[in-house]
C-alpha positions in Angstrom: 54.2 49.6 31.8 52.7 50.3 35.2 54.3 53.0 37.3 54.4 52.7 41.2 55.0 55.2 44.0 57.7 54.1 46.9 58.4 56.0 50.1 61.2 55.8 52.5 59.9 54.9 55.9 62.9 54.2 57.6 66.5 54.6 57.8 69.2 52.9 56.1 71.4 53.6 58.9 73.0 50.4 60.2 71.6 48.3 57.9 73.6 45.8 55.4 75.5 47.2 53.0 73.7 45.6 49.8 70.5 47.3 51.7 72.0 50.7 51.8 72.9 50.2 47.9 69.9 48.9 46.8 68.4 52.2 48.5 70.2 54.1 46.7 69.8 52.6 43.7 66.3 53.1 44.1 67.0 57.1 44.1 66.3 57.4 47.8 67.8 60.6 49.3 66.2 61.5 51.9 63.6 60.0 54.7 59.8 60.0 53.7 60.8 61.0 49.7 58.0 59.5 47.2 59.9 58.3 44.2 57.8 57.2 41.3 59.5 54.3 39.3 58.5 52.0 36.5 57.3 48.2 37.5 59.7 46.8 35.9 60.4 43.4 37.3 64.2 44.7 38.6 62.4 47.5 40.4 60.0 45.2 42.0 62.6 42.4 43.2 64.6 45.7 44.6 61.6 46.8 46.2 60.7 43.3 47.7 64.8 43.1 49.0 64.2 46.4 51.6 60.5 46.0 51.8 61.4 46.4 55.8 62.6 50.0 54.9 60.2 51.3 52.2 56.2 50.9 51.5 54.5 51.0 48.5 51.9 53.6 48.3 48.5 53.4 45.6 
């Protein structure tokens, strides 16, 4: 399967709480952290849920 990069572009902070757990589920840490993650179709629907707060990087 495809892998895909994600960064953290901005905060969680005061944000609804299913956003700040779907973060987190992602394995965001920190701001601006590349995580690299499997396309799965779960990843992508999380991805698409706080696509506000992240971007997808080639």
């Amino acid at each position: 399967m495809a892998k895909i990069k994600i960064k953290q572009v901005r905060s969680s902070i005061n944000r609804p709480k299913d956003q700040k757990r779907t973060i987190e589920a992602l394995g965001f840490k920190k701001l601006n952290q590349v995580i690299e993650k499997e396309a799965t179709p779960q990843v992508l629907g999380m991805v698409k849920k706080v696509s506000h707060l992240v971007e997808v990087i080639d």
